[in-house]
KERO-145056 format. One record per atom (N, C-alpha, C): residue number from 0; residue in one letter; atom name; x, y, z. Coordinates in steps of 0.001 Angstrom, whole numbers, plus 500000, padded with zeros to 6 digits. Atoms other than C-alpha are relative to their C-alpha. Example, Ala and Ser with C-alpha at 12.3 -4.5 7.8 and 13.67 -1.06 7.14 Angstrom:
! residues 2
NODE n res atom X Y Z
NODE 0 a N 500890 498810 500000
NODE 0 a CA 512300 495500 507800
NODE 0 a C 500900 501200 500000
NODE 1 s N 499180 498810 499940
NODE 1 s CA 513670 498940 507140
NODE 1 s C 499230 501090 500730
! end
This chain:
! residues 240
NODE n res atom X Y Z
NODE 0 x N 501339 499491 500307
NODE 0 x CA 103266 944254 586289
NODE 0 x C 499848 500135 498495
NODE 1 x N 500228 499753 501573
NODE 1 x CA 102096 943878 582751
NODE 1 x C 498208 501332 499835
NODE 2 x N 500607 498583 500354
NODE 2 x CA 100306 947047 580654
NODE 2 x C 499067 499293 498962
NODE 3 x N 500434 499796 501352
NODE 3 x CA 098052 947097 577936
NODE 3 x C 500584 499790 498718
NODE 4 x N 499340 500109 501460
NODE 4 x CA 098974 946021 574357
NODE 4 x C 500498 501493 499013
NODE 5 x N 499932 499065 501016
NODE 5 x CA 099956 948824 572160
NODE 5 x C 499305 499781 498685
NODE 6 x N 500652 500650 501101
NODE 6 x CA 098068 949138 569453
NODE 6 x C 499835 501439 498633
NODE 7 x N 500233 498947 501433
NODE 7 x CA 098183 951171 565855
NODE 7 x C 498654 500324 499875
NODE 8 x N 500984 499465 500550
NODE 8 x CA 094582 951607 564779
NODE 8 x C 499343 499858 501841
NODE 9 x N 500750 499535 499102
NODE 9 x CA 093124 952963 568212
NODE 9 x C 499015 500515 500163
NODE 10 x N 501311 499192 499582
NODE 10 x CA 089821 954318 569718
NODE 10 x C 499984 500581 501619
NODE 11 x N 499710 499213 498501
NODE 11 x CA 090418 956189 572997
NODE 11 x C 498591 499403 500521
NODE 12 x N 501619 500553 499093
NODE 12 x CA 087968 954838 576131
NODE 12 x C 499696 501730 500273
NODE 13 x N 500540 499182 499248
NODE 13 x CA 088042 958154 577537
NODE 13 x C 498805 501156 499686
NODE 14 x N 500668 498997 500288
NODE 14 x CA 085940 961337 577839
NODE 14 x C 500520 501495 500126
NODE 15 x N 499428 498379 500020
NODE 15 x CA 086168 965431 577372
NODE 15 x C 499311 500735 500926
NODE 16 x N 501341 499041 498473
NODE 16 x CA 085123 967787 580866
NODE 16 x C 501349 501148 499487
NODE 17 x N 499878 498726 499834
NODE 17 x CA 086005 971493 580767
NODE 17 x C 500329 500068 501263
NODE 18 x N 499108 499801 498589
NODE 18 x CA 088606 971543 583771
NODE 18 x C 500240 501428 499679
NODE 19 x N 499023 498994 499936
NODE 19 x CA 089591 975043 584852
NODE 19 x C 499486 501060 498249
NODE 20 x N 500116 499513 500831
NODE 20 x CA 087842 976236 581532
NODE 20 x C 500798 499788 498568
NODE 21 x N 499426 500767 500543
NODE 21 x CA 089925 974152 579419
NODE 21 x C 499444 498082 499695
NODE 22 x N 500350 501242 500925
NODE 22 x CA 088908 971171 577088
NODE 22 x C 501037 498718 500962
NODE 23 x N 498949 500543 499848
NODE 23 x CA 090780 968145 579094
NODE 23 x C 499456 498613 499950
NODE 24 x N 500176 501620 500540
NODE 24 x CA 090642 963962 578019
NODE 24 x C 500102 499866 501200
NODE 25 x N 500385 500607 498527
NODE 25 x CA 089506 962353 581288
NODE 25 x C 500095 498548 499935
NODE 26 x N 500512 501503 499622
NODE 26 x CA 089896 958436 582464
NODE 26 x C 500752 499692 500791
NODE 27 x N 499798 500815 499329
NODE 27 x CA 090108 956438 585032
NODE 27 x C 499554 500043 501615
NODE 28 x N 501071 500433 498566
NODE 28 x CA 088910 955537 588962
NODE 28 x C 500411 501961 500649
NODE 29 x N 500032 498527 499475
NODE 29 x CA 088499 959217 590772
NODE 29 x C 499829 499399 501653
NODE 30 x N 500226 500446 499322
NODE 30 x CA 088168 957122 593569
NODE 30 x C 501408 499629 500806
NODE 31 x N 499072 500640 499827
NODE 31 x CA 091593 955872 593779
NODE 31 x C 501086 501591 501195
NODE 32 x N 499105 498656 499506
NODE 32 x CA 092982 959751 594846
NODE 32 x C 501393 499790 499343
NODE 33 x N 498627 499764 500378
NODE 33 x CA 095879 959300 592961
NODE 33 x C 500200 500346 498225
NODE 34 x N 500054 499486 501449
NODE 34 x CA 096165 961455 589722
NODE 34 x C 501115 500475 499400
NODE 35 x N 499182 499952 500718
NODE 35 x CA 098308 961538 587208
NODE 35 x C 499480 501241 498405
NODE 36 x N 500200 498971 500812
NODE 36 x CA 098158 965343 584556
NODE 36 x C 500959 499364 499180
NODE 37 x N 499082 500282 501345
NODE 37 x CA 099453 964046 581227
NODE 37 x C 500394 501511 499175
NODE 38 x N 500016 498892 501074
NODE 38 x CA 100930 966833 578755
NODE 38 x C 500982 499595 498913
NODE 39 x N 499784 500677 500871
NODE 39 x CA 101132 966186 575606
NODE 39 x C 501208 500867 499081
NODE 40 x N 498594 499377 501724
NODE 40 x CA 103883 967052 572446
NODE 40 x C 499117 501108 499683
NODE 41 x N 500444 498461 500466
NODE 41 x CA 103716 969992 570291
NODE 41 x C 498624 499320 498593
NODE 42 x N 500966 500136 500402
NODE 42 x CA 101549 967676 568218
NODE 42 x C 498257 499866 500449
NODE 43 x N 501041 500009 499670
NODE 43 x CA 098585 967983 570376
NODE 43 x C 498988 499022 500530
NODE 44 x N 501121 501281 499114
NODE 44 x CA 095451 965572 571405
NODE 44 x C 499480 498965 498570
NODE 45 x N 500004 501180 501371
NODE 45 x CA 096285 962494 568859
NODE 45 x C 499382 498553 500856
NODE 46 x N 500649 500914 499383
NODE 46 x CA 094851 958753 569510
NODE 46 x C 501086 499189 501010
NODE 47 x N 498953 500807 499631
NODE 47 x CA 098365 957544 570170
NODE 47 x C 500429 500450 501458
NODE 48 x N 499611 499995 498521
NODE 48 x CA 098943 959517 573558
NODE 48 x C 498674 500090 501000
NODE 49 x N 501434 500369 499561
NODE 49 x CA 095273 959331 574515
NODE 49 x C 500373 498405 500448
NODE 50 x N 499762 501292 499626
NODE 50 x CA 096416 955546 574436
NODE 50 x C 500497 499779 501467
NODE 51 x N 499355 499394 498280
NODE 51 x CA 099043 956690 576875
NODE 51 x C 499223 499915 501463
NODE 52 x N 500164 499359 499324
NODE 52 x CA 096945 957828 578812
NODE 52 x C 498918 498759 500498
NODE 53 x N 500477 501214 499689
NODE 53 x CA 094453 954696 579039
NODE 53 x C 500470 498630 500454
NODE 54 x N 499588 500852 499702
NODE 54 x CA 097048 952738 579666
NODE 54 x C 500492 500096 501598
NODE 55 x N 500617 499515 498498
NODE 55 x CA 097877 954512 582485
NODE 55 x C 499092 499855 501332
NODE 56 x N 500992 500401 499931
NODE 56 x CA 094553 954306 583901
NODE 56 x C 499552 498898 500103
NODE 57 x N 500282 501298 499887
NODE 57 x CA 094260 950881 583480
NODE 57 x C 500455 499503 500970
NODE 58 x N 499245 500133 498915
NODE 58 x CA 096865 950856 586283
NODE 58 x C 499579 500715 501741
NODE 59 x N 500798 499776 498089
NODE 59 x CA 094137 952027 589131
NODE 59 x C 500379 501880 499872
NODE 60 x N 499287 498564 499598
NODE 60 x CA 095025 955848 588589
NODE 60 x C 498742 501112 498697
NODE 61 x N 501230 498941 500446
NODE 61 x CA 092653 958933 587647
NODE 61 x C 500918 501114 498655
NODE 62 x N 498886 498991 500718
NODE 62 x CA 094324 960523 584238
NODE 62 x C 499250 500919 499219
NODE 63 x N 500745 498912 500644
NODE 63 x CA 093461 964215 583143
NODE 63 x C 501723 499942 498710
NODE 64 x N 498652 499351 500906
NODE 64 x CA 095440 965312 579810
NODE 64 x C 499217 501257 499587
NODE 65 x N 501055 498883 500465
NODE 65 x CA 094188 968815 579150
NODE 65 x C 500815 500742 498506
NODE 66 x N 499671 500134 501049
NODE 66 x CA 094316 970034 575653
NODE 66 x C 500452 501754 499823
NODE 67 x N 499047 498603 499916
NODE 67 x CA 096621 973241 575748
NODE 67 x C 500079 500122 498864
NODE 68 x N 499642 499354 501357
NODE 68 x CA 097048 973696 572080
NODE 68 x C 499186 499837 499062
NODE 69 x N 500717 499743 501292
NODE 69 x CA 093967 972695 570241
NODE 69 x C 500217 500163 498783
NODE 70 x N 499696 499988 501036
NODE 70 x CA 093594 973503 566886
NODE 70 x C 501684 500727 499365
NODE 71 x N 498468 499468 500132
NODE 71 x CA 097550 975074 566834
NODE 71 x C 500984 498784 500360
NODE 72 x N 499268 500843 499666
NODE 72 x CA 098698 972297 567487
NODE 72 x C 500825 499678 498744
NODE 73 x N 498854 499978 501321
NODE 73 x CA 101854 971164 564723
NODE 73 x C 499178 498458 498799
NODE 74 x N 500486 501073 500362
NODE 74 x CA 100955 968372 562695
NODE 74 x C 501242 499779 499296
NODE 75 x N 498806 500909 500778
NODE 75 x CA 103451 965581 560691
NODE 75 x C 500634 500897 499424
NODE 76 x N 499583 499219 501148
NODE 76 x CA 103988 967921 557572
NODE 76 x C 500579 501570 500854
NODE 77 x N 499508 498919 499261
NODE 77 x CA 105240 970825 560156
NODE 77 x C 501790 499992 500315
NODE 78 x N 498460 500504 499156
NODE 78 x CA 108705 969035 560870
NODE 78 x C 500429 499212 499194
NODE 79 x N 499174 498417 499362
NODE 79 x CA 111650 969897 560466
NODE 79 x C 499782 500850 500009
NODE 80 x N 500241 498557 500285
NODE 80 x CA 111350 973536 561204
NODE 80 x C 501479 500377 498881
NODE 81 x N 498932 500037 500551
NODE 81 x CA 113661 973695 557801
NODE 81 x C 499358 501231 498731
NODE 82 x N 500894 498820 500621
NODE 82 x CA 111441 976381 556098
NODE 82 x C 499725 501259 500581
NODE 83 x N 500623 498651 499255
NODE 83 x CA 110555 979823 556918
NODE 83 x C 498574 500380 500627
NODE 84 x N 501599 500598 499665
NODE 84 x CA 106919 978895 556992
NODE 84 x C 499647 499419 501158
NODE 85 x N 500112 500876 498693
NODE 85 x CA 107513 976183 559434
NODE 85 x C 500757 500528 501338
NODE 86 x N 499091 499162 499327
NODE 86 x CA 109483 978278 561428
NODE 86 x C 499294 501025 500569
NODE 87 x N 501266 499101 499485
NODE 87 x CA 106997 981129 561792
NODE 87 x C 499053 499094 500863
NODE 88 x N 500790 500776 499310
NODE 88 x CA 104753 978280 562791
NODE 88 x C 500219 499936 501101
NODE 89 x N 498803 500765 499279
NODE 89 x CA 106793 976972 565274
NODE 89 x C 499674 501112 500958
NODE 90 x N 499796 498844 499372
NODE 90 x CA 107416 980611 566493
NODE 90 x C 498875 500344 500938
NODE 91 x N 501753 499656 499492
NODE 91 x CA 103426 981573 566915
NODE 91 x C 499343 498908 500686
NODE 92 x N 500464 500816 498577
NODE 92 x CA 102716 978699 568478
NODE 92 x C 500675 499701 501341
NODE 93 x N 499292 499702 499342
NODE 93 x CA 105275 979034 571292
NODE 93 x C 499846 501519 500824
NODE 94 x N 500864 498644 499691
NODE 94 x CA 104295 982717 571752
NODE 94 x C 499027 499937 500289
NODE 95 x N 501415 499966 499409
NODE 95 x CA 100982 981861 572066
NODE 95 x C 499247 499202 500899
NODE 96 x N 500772 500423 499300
NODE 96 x CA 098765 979303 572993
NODE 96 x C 501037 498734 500870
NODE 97 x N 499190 500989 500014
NODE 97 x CA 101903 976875 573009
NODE 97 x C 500846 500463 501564
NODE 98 x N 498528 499234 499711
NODE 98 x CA 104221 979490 575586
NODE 98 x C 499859 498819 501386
NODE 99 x N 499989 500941 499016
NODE 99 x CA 105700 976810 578119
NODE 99 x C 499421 501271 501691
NODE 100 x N 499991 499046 498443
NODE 100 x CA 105877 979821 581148
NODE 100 x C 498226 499930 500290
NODE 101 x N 501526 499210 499880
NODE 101 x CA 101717 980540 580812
NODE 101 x C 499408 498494 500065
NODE 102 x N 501151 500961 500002
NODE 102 x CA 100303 977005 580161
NODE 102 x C 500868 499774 501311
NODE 103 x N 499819 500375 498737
NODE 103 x CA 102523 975745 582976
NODE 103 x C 499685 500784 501501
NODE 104 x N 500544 499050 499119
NODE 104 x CA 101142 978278 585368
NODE 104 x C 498456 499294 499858
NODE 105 x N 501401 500518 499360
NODE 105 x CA 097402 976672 584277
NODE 105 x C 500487 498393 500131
NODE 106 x N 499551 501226 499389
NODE 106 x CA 099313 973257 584951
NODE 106 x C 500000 499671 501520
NODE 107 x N 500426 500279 498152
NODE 107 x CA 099460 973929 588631
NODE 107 x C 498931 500726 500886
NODE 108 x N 501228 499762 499744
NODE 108 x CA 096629 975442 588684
NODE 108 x C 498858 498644 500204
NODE 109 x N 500836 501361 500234
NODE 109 x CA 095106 971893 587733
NODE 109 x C 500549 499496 501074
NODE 110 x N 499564 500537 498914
NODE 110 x CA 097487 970715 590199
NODE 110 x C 499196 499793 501177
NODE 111 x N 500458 499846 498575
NODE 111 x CA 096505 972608 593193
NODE 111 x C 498524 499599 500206
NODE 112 x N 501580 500283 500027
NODE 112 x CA 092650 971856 592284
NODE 112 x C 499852 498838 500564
NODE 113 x N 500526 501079 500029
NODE 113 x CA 093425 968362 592344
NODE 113 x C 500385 499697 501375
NODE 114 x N 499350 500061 498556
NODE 114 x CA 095508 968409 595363
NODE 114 x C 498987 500570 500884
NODE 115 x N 501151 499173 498784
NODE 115 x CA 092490 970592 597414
NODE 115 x C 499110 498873 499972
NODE 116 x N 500895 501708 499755
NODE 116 x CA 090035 967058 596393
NODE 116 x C 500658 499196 500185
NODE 117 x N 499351 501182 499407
NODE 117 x CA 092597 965283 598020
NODE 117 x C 500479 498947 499216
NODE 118 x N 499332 501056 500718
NODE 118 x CA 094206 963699 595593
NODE 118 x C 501644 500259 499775
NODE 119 x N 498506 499885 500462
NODE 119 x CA 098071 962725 595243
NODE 119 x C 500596 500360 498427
NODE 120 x N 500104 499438 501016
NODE 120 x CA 098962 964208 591988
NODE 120 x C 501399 500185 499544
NODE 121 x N 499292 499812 500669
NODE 121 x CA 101710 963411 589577
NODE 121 x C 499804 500822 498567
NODE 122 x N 500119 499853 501403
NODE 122 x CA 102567 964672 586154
NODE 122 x C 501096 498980 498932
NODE 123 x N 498891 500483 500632
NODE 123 x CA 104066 963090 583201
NODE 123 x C 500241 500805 498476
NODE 124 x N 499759 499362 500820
NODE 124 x CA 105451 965343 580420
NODE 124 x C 500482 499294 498130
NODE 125 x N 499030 500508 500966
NODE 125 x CA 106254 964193 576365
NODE 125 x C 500574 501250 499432
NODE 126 x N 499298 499012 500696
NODE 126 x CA 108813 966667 574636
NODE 126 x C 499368 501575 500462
NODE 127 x N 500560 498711 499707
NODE 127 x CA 107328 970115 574503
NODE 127 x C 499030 500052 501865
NODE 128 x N 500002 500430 498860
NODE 128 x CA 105472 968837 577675
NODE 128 x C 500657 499653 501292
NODE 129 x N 498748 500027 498928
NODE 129 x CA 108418 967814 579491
NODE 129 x C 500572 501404 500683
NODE 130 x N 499433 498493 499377
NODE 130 x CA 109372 971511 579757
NODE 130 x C 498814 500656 500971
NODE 131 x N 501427 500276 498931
NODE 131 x CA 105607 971890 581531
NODE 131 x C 500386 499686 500653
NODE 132 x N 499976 500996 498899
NODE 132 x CA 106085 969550 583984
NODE 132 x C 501153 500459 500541
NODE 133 x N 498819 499912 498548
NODE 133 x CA 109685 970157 585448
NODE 133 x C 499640 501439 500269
NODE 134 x N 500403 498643 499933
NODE 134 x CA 108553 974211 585244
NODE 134 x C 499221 499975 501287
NODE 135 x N 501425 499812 498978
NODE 135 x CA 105277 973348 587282
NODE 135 x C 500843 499503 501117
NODE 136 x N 499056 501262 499124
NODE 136 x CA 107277 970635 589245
NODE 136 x C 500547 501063 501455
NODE 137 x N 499256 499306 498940
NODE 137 x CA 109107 973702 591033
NODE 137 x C 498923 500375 501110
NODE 138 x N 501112 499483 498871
NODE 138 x CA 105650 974377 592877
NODE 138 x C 499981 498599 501318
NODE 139 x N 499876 501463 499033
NODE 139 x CA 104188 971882 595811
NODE 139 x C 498536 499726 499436
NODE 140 x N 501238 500792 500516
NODE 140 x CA 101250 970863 593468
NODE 140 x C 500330 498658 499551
NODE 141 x N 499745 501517 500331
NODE 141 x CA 103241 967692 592502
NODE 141 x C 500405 499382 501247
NODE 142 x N 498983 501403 499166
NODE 142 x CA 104721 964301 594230
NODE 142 x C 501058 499964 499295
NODE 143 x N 498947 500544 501209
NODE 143 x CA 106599 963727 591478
NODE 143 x C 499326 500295 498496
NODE 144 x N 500886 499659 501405
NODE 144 x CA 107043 964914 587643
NODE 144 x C 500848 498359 499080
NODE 145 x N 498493 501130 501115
NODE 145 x CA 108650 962050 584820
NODE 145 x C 499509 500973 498555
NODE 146 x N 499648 499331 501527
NODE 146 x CA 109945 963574 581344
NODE 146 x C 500400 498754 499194
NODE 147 x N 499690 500651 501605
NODE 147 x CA 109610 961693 578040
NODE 147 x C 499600 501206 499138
NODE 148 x N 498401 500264 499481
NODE 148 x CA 111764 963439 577168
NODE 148 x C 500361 501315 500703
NODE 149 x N 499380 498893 498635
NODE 149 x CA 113720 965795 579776
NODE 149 x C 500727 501223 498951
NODE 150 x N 500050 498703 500345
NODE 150 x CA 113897 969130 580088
NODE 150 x C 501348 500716 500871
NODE 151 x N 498675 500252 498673
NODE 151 x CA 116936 970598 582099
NODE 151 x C 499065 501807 500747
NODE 152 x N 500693 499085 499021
NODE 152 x CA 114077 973214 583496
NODE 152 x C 499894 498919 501200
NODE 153 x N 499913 501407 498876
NODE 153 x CA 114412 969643 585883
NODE 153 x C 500918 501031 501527
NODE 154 x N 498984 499396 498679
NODE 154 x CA 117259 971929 588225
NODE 154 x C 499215 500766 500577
NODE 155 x N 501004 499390 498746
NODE 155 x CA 114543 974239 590125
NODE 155 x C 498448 499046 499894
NODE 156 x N 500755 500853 499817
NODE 156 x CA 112596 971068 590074
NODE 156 x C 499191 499313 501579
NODE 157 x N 500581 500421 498209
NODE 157 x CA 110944 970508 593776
NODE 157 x C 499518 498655 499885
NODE 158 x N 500748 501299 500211
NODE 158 x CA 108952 967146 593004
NODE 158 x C 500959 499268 499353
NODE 159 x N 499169 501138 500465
NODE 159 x CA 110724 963884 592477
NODE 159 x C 499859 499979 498859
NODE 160 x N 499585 500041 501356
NODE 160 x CA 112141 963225 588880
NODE 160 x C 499971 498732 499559
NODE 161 x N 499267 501262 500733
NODE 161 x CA 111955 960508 586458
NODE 161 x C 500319 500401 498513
NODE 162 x N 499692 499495 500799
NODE 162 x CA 113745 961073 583569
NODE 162 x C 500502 499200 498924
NODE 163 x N 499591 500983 501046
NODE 163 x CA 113887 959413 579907
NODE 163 x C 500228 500135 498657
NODE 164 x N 499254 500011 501283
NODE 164 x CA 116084 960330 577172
NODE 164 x C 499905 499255 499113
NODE 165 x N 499651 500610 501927
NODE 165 x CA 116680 959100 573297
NODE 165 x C 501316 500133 500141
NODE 166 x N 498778 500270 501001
NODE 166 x CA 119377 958529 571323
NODE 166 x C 500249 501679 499521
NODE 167 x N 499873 498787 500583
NODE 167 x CA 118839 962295 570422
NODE 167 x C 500212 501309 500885
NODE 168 x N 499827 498833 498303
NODE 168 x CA 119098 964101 574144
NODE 168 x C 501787 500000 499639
NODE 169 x N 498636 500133 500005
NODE 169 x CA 122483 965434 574306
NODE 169 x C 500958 499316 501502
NODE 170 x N 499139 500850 499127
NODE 170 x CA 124535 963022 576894
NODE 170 x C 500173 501003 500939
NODE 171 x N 499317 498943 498989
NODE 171 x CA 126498 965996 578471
NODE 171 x C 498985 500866 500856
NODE 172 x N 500997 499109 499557
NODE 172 x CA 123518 968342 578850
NODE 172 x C 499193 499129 501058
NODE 173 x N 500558 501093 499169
NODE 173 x CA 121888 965440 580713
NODE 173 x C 500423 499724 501129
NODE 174 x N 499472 500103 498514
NODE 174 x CA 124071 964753 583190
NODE 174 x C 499750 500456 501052
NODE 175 x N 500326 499314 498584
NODE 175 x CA 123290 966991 585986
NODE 175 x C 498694 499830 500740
NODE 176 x N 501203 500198 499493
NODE 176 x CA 119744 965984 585831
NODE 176 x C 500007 498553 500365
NODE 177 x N 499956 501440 499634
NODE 177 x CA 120396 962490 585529
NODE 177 x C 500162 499813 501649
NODE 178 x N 499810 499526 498171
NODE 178 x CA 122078 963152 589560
NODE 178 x C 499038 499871 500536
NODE 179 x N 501528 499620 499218
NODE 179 x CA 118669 964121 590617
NODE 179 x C 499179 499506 500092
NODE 180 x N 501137 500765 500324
NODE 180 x CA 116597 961684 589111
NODE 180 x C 499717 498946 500955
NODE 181 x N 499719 501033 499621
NODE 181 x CA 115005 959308 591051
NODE 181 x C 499715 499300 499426
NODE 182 x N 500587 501204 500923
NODE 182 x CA 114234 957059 588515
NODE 182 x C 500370 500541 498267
NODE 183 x N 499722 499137 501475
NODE 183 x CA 115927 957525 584927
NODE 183 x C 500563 498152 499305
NODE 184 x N 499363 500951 501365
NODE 184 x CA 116562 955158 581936
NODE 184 x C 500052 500457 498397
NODE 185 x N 499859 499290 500610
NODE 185 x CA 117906 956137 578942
NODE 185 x C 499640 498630 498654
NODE 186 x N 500254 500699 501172
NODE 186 x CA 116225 955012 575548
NODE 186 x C 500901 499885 498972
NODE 187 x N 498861 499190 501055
NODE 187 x CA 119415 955122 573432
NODE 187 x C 499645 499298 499083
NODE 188 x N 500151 500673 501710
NODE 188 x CA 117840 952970 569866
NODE 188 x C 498446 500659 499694
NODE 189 x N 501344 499685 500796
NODE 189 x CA 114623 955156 569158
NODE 189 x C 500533 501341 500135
NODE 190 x N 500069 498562 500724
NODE 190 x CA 114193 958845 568336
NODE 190 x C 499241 500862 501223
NODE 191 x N 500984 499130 499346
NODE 191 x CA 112763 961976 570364
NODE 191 x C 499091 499872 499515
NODE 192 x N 501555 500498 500343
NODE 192 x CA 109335 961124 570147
NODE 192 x C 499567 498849 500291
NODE 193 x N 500977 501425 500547
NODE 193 x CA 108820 957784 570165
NODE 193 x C 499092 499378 500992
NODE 194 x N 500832 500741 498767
NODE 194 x CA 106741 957446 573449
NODE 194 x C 498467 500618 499805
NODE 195 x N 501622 499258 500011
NODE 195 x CA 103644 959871 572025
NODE 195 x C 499648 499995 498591
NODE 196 x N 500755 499903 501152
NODE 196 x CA 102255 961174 568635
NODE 196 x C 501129 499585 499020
NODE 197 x N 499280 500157 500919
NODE 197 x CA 105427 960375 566707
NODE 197 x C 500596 498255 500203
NODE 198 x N 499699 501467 500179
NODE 198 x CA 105695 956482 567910
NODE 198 x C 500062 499334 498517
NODE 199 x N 499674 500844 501107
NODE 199 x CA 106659 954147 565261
NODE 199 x C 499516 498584 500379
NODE 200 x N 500553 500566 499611
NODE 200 x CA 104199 951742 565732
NODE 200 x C 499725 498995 498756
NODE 201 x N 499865 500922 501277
NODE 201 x CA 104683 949674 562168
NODE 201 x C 501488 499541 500504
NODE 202 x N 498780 500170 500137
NODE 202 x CA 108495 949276 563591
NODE 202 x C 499433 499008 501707
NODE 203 x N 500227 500532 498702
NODE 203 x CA 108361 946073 566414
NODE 203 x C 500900 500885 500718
NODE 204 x N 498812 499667 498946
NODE 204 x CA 111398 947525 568258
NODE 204 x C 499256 501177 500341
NODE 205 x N 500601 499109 499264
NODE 205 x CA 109898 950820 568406
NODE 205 x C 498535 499567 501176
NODE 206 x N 501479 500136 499361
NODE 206 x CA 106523 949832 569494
NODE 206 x C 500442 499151 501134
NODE 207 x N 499724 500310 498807
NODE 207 x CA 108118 947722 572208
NODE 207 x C 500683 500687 501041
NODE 208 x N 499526 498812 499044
NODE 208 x CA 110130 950662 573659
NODE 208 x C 498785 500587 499937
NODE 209 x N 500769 499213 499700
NODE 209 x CA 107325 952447 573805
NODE 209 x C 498682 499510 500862
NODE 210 x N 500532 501078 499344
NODE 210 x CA 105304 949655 575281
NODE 210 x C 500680 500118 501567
NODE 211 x N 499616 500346 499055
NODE 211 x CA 108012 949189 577720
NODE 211 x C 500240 501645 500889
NODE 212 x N 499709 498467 499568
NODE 212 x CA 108290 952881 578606
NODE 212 x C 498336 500730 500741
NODE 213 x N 501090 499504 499559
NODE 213 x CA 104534 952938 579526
NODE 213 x C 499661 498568 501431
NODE 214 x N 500171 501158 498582
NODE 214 x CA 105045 949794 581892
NODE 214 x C 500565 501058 501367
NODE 215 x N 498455 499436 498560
NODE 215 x CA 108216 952031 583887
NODE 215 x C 498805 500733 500277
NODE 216 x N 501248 498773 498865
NODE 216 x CA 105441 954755 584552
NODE 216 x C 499338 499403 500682
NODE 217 x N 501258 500274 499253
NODE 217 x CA 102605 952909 585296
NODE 217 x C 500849 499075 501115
NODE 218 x N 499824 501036 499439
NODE 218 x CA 104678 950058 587211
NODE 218 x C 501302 500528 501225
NODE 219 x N 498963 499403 499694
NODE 219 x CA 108010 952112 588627
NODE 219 x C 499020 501037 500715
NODE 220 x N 500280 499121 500410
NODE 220 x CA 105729 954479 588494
NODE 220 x C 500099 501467 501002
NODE 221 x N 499727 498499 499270
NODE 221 x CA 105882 958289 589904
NODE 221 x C 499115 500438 501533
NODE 222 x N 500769 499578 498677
NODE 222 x CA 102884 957719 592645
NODE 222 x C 499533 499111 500572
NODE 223 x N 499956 500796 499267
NODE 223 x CA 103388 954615 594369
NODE 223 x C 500544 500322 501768
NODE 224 x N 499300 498635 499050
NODE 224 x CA 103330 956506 597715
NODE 224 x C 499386 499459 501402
NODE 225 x N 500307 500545 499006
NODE 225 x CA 102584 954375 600860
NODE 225 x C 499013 500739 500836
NODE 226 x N 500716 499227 499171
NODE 226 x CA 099763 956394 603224
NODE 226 x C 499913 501585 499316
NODE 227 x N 500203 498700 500432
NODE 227 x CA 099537 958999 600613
NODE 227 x C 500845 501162 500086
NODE 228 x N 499192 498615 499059
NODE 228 x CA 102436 960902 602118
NODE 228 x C 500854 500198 498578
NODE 229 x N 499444 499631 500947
NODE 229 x CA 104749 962644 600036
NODE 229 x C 501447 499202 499478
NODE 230 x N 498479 501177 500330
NODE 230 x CA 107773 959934 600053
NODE 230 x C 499501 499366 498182
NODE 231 x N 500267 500365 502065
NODE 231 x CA 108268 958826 596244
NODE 231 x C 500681 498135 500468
NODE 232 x N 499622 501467 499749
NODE 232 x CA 108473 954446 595992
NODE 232 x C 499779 499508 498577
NODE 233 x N 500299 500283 501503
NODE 233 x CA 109522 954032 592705
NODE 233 x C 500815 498452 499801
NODE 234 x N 500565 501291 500319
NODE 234 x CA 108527 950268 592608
NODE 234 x C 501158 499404 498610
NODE 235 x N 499433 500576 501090
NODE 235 x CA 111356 948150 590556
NODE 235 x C 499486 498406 499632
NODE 236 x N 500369 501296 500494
NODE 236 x CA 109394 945335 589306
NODE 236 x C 499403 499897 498569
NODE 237 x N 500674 499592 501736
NODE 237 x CA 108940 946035 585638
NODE 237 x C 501530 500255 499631
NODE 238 x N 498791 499525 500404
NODE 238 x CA 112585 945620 584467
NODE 238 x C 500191 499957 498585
NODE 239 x N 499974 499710 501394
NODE 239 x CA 113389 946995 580914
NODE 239 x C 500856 499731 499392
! end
């Protein structure tokens, strides 16, 4: 199954609806019943996982990303937290609008909404996101969650796992989730980040892992689910 091009200078197709009282990037068929909740990095609602998220979408599937951090969100010049400044930052947004325990609580809130209009309903998590998703995951508002990149909140994980490490996940710490996963490949030549706002999209190699990392979802992907039922059919015809 081939995806969408990747592309540096982007314009998002989608649109903005007030889900749940929350700002959230909307696209694709609502028709299809099968939805996929994006959540994004600690950098927030950029063009590059909006892309994500159209690419997605392009693959027959209804994608909400709702915008949990707004204007708190981190930006480039925030990282490393190697300052006291950036560090406080860091801190207050985590405490606040950022705290994984509270947004992932209105995560399956979105869930269960979507699940009551009858729709099958994955998530897919990047970094700060990833800890979202396996958190919510423990409810029965998912089918299945996938982490770019994994969280090891994955062990009281209820919903099928796909799980996709860097070069920068620690190996050991990994292991136990890896077990669980049904669907895991490990990116070992790019960086934490490189599937959302921090892609390296001037670098071919990156931009083709990150290319090929939006085929495994959409094509592998987390809600290929025969009669709607809750069995996970994670589809190997997109080999990386």
């Amino acid at each position: 199954m081939s995806t969408n091009a990747i592309v540096a200078d982007y314009k998002p197709k989608g649109t903005f609806e007030t889900i749940n009282g929350i700002s959230t990037y909307v696209i694709g068929d609502k028709s299809s019943k099968k939805a996929i909740v994006v959540v994004m990095d600690v950098f927030g609602m950029v063009p590059l996982t909006q892309q994500g998220c159209d690419i997605l979408a392009s693959q027959g599937f209804y994608v909400l990303m709702p915008d949990y951090l707004g204007d708190q969100a981190l930006g480039d010049g925030d990282i490393p937290f190697n300052t006291p400044e950036k560090i406080e930052k860091r801190n207050k947004l985590f405490s606040g609008v950022g705290n994984p325990q509270t947004r992932a609580v209105d995560l399956v809130k979105l869930g269960e909404k979507l699940k009551s209009e009858g729709f099958t309903v994955g998530s897919i998590g990047y970094c700060w996101g990833g800890k979202l998703i396996m958190i919510a995951g423990a409810s029965d508002a998912f089918a299945a969650v996938a982490g770019v990149h994994p969280s090891q909140d994955a062990a009281n994980c209820k919903a099928a796992i796909g799980l996709y490490p860097t070069k920068d996940e620690d190996p050991t710490a990994m292991e136990p989730f890896v077990k669980i996963a049904k669907d895991y490949k490990l990116y070992s030549s790019v960086h934490h980040g490189f599937a959302a706002a921090r892609a390296r999209l001037d670098d071919p190699h990156h931009k083709a892992e990150m290319s090929s990392g939006d085929c495994r979802l959409s094509s592998r992907n987390i809600l290929r689910q025969p009669n709607f039922d809750r069995r996970i059919n994670l589809i190997d015809d997109c080999h990386i």
